[in-house]
C-alpha positions as CSV (number, residue, x, y, z in Angstrom):
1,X,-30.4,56.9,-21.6
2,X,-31.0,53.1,-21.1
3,X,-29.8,52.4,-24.7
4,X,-26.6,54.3,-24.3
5,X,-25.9,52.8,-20.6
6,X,-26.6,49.0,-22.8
7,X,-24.4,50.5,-25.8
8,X,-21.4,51.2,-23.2
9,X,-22.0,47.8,-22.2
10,X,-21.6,45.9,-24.6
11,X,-18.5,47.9,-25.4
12,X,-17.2,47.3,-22.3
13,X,-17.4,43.5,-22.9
14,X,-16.3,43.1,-26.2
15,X,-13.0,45.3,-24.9
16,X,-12.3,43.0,-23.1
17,X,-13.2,39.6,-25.4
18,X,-9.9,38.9,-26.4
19,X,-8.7,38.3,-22.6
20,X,-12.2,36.5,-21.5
21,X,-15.7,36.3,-22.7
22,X,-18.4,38.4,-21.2
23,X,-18.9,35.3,-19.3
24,X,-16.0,35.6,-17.5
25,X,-16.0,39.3,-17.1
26,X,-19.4,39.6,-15.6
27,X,-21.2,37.1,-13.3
28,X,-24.5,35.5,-13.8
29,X,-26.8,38.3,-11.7
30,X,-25.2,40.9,-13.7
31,X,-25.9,39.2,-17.3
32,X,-29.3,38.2,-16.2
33,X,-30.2,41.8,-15.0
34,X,-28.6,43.6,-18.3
35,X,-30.5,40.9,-20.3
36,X,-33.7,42.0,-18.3
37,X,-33.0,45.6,-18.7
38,X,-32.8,45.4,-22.8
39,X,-36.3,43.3,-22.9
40,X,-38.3,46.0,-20.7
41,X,-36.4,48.9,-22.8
42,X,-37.6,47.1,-26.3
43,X,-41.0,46.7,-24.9
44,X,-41.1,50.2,-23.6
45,X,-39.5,51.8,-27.3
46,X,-42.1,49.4,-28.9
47,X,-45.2,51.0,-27.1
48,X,-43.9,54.4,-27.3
49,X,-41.9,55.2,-30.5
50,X,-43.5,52.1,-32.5
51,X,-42.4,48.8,-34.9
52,X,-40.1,50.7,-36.6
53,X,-37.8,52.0,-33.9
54,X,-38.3,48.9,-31.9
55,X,-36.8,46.7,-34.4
56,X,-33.9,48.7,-34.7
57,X,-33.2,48.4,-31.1
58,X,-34.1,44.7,-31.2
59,X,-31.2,44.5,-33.6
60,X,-28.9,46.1,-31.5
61,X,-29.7,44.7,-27.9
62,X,-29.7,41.0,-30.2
63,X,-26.1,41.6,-31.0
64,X,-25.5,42.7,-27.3
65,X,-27.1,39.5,-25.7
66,X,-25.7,37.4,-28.3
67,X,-21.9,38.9,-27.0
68,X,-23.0,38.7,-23.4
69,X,-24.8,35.0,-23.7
70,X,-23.3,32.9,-26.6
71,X,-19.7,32.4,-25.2
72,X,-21.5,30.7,-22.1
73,X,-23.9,29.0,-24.1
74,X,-21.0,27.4,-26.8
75,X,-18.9,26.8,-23.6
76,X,-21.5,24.6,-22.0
77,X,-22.1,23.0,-25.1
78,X,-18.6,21.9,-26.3
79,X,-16.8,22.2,-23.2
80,X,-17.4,18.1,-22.1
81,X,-16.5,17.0,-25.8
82,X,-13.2,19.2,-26.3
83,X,-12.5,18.7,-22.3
84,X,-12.6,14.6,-23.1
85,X,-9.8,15.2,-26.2
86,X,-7.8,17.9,-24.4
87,X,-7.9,17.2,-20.8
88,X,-10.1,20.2,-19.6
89,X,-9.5,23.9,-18.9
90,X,-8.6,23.0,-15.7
91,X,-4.9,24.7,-14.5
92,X,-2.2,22.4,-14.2
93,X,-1.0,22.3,-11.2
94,X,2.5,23.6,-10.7
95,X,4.9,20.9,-9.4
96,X,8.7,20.3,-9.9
97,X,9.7,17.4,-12.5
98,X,12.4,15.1,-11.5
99,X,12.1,13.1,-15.0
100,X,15.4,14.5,-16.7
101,X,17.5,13.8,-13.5
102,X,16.2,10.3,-13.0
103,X,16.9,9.9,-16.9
104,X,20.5,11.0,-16.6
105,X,21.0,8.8,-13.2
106,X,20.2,5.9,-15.3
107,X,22.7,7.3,-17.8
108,X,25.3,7.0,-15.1
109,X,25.4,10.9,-15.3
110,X,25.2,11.2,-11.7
111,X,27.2,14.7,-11.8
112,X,24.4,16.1,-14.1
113,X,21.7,14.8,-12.3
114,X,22.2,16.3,-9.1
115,X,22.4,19.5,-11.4
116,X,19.0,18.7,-12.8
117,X,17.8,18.1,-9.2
118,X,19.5,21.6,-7.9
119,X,17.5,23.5,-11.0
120,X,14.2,22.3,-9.9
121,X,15.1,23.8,-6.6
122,X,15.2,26.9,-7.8
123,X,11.5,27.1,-8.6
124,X,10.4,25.1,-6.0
125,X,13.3,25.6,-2.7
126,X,13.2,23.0,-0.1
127,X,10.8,20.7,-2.2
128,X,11.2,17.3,-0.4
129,X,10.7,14.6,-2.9
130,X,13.9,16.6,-4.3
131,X,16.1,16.5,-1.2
132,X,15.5,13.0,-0.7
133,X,16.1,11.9,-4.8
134,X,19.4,14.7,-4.1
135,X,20.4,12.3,-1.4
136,X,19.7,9.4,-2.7
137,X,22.0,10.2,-5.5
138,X,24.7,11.5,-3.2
139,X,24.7,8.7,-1.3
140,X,24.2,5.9,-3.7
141,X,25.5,6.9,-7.4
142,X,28.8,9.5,-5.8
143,X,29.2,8.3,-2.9
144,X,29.3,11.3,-0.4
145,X,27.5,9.7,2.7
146,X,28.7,13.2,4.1
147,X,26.7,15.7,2.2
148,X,23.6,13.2,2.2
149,X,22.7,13.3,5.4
150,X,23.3,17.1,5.4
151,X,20.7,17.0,3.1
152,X,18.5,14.9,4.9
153,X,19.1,16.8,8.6
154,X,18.0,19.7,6.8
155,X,15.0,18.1,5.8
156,X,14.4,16.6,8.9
157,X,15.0,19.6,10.7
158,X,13.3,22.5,8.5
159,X,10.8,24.0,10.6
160,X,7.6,24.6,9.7
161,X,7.3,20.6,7.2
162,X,4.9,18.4,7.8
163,X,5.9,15.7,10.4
164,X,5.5,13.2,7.5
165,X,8.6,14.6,5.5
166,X,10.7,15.0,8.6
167,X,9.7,11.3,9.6
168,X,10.5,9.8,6.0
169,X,14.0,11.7,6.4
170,X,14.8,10.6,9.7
171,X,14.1,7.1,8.4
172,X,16.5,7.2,5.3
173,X,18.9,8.9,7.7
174,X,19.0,5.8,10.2
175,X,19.0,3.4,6.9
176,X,22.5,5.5,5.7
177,X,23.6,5.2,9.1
178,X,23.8,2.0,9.5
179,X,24.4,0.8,5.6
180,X,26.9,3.6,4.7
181,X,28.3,4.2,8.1
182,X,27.7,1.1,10.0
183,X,26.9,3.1,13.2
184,X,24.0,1.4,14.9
185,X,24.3,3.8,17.8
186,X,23.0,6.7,15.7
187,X,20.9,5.4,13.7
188,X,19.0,3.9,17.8
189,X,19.3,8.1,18.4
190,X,18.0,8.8,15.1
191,X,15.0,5.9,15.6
192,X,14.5,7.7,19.1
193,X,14.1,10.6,18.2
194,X,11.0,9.7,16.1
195,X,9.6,7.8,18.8
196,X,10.0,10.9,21.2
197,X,9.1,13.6,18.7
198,X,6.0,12.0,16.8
199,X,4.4,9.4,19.8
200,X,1.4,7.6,19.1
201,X,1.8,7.6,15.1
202,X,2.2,4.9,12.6
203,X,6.1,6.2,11.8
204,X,6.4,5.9,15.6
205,X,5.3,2.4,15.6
206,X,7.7,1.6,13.1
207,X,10.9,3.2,14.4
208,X,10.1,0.9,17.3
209,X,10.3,-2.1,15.2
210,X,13.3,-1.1,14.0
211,X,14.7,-0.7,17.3
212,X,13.5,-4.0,18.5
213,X,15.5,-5.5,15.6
214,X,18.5,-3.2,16.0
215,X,21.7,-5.0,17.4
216,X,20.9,-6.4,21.2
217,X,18.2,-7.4,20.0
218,X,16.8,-10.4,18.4
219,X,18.7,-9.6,15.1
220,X,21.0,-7.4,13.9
221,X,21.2,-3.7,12.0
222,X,24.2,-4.8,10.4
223,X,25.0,-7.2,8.2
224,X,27.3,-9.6,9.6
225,X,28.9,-12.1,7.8
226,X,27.5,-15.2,6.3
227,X,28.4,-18.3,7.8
228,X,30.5,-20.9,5.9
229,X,29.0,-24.0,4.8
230,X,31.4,-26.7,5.6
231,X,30.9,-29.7,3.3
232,X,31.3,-32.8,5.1
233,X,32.9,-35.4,2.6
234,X,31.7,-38.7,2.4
235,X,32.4,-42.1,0.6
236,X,31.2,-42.7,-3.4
237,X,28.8,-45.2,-1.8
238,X,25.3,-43.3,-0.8
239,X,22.6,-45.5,0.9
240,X,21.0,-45.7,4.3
241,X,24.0,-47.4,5.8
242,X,25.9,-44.2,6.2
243,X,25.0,-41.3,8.3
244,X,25.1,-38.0,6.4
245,X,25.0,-35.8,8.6
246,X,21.3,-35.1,9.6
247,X,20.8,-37.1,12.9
248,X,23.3,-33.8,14.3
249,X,20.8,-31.4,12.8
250,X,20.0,-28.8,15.9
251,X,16.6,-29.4,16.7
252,X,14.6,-26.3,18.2
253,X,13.2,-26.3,21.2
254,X,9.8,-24.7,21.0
255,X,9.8,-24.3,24.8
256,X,13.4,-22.3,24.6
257,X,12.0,-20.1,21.7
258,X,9.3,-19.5,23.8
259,X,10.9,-18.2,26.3
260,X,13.1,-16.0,24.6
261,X,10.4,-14.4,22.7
262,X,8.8,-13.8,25.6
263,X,12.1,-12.4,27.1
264,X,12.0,-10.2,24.2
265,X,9.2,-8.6,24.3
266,X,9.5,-7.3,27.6
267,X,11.9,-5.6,26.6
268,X,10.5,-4.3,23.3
269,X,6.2,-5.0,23.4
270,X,6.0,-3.2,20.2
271,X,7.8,-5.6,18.0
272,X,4.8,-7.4,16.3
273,X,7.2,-9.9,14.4
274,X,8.0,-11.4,17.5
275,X,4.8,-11.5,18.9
276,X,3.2,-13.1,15.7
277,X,6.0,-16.2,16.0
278,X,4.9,-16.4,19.7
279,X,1.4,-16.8,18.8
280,X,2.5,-19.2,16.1
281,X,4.4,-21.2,18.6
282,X,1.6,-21.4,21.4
283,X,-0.6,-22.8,18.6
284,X,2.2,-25.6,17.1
285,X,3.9,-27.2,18.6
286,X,2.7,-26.5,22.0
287,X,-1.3,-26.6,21.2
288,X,-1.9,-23.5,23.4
289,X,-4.7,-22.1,21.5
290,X,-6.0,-19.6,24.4
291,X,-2.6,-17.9,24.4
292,X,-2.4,-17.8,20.8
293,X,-5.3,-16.3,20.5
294,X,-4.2,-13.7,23.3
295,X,-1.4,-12.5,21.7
296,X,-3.4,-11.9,18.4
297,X,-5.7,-9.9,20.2
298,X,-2.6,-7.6,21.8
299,X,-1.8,-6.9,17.9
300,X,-5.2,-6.0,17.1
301,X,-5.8,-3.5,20.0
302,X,-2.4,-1.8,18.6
303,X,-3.2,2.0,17.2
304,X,-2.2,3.3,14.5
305,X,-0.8,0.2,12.8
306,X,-1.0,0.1,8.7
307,X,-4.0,-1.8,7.3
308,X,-2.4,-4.8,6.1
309,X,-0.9,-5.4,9.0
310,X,-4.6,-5.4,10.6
311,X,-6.2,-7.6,7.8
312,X,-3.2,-10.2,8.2
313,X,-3.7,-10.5,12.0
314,X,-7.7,-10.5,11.4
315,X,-7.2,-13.2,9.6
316,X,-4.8,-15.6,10.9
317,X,-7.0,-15.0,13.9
318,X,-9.8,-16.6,11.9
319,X,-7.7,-19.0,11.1
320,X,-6.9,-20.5,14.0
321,X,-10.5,-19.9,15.2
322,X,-11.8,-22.1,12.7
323,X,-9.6,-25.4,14.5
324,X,-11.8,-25.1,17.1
325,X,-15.2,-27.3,17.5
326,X,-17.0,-24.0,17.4
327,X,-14.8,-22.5,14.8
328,X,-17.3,-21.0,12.2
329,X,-18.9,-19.1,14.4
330,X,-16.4,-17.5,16.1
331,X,-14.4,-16.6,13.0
332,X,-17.3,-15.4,11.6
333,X,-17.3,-12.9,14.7
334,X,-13.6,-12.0,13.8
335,X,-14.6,-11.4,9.9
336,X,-17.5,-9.2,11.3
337,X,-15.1,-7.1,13.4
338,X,-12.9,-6.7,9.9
339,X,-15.8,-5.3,8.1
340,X,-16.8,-2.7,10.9
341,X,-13.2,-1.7,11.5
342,X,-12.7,-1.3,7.5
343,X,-15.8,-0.2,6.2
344,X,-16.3,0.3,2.3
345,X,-12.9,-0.5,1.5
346,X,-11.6,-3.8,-0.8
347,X,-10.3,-5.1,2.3
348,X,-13.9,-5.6,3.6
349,X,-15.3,-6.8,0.8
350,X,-12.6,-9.8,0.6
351,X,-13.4,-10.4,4.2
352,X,-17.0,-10.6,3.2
353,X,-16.6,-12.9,0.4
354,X,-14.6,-15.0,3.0
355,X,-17.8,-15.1,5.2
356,X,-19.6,-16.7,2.7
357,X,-17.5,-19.6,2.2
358,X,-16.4,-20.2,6.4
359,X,-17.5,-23.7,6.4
360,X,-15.1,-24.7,2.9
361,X,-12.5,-22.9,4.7
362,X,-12.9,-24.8,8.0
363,X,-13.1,-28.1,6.3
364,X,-9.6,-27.2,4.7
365,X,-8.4,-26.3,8.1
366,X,-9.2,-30.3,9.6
367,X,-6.8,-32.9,9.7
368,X,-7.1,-35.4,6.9
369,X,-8.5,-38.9,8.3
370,X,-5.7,-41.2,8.0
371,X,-7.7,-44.3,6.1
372,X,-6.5,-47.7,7.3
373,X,-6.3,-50.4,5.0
374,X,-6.7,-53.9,4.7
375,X,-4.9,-56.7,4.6
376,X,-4.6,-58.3,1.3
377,X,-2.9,-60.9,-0.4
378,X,0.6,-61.1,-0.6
379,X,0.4,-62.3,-4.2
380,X,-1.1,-59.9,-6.1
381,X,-2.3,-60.6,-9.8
382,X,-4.3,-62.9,-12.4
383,X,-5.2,-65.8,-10.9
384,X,-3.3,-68.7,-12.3
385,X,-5.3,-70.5,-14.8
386,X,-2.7,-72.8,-16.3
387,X,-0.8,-75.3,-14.8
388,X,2.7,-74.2,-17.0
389,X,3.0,-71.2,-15.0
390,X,5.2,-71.6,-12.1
391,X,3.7,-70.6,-8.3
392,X,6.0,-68.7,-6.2
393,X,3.2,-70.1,-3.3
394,X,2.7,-73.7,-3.8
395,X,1.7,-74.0,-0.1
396,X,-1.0,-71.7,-0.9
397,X,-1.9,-73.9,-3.8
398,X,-2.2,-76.6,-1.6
399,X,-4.7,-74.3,0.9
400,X,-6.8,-73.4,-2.4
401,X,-7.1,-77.2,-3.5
402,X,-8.3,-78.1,-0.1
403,X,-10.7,-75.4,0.1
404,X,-12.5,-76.4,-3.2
């Protein structure tokens, strides 16, 4: 009874061997108990029936183990050398491709490659990378500002995306806007809207420097039109007798800028452009290091602000620690403070080969010593040592005679 129940086993198995291996069709307790079932029923035929049955069965429940083990066996064997020439047996993962429509784009097929786009949606609807290359195109290559924001509104406003789709639409949105359109009223609503829907995240943040340099503020969304550059004429005759122009150069007042920065951002306190010139201009001209170092700090207690932002301000901070009299050890402090907030990342370990070197770094950071020199001789040169060659001094001819 055992030997027919192994028998229909091993059918069973190599049934189904050309869809998967007996590996695949049963699971490792399974094998293991089948393999334990043929060993006790060839040591019980052995005792009972004797040699010559038992080999018979041995040679049967062999070619039944060798179906149910050798698969697994060659598998685990050959699978890390055929996996390194073919890739694995891993599944590829199923994901639209956008390579045909980006190669007619470049064609200048822009027709067909918003077809190529459209196909990809029918296997994968709503993909976003698609809506916004679909958009791009419209926009861009056809011109139909129209149907791209269409396309990006119903990205934006698909319910049930992650907020990091609907952000990067609303953000090419406000971009068309104002390039295409020249509307910076909507693209403010559009920047709004991020700020109101998605608070306290990094696409927040940025819509909010955007809006701090949107028109009415300290630059302009639009591009306005470039000044002309007048060309004053002057006479063949250059030198330093003739004023060209620069003593009418504006000079800034650091004090002024100062106060409009400051202006500024109480208006928008999120705008970290402006607050990084501020703290530039408390340092030089005005020698303010306390406030620089202030508004520094105000950066760094910022939330969810990208990482390079973070590593710049950590180390300008340094920077301007290290002009201090105490300045190694106080940057050292702020480099510190880099390496716990950024743990095991390449950003650390730059901050910790910085660490090594502080004192270097602070030396470059000193003013060079202006080296006063001497007073010399106004005539400079060999000695005269024959009495042919003419003196441009003779009085101090004269001086040296008397002295000797």
């Amino acid at each position: 009874m055992g030997a027919a129940l192994l028998v229909a086993g091993g059918w069973f198995m190599h049934r189904y061997g050309e869809e998967g291996s007996a590996g695949e069709v049963l699971g490792l307790p399974s094998r293991l108990i089948l393999t334990a079932v043929g060993l006790g029923l060839t040591v019980f035929v052995f005792r009972t029936m004797g040699p010559v049955f038992a080999l018979f069965l041995v040679l049967v429940i062999g070619l039944l183990l060798g179906i149910l083990w050798v698969p697994t066996l060659v598998s685990l064997v050959l699978n890390p050398l055929s996996g390194s020439l073919t890739g694995g047996s891993e599944p590829i993962e199923a994901k639209p491709y956008y390579s045909r429509a980006q190669g007619l784009r470049k064609r200048g097929e822009f027709t067909a490659a918003q077809a190529a786009v459209k196909a990809e949606f029918a296997k994968f609807p709503g993909d976003a990378a698609g809506l916004l290359l679909l958009a791009q195109i419209l926009a861009e290559d056809l011109h139909n500002s129209e149907g791209a924001a269409a396309v990006l509104q119903e990205l934006a406003d698909t319910p049930g995306r992650p907020g990091d789709e609907s952000c990067l639409a609303l953000n090419h949105l406000a971009d068309l806007q104002l390039k295409h359109w020249r509307d910076p009223a909507a693209a403010k609503q559009t920047w709004e809207r991020i700020v109101a829907e998605f608070p306290n995240t990094t696409a927040s943040h940025l819509a909010q420097q955007r809006l701090a340099h949107l028109g009415g503020g300290r630059t302009s969304g639009v591009e306005s039109e470039a000044p002309k550059l007048v060309v004053k004429v002057h006479s063949g005759r250059m030198g330093l007798t003739e004023d060209l122009g620069a003593s009418q150069l504006p000079v800034e007042d650091a004090t002024q800028k100062v106060a409009e920065l400051v202006a500024h951002l109480e208006q928008h306190p999120q705008d970290w452009d402006a607050r990084e010139q501020l703290a530039r201009l408390y340092l030089d001209p005005l020698g303010r290091m306390d406030l620089a170092t202030d508004q520094l700090e105000r950066l760094l207690s910022e939330t969810n602000v990208p990482t390079r932002h973070v590593v710049r301000w950590y180390n300008e901070l340094a920077d301007l620690q290290l002009k201090s009299v105490d300045g190694v050890a106080v940057a050292r402090l702020t480099l510190e403070r880099l390496v716990s907030r950024l743990p095991d990342t390449p950003f650390a370990t730059q901050a910790e080969a910085r660490l090594r070197h502080l004192v270097w770094d602070q030396k470059g950071k000193q003013t060079t010593r202006t080296i006063k020199l001497g007073q010399h001789q106004s005539n400079l040169g060999l000695r005269r040592g024959d009495a042919s060659i003419p003196d441009p001094d003779p009085e101090s001819a004269e001086r040296r005679t008397q002295g000797e």
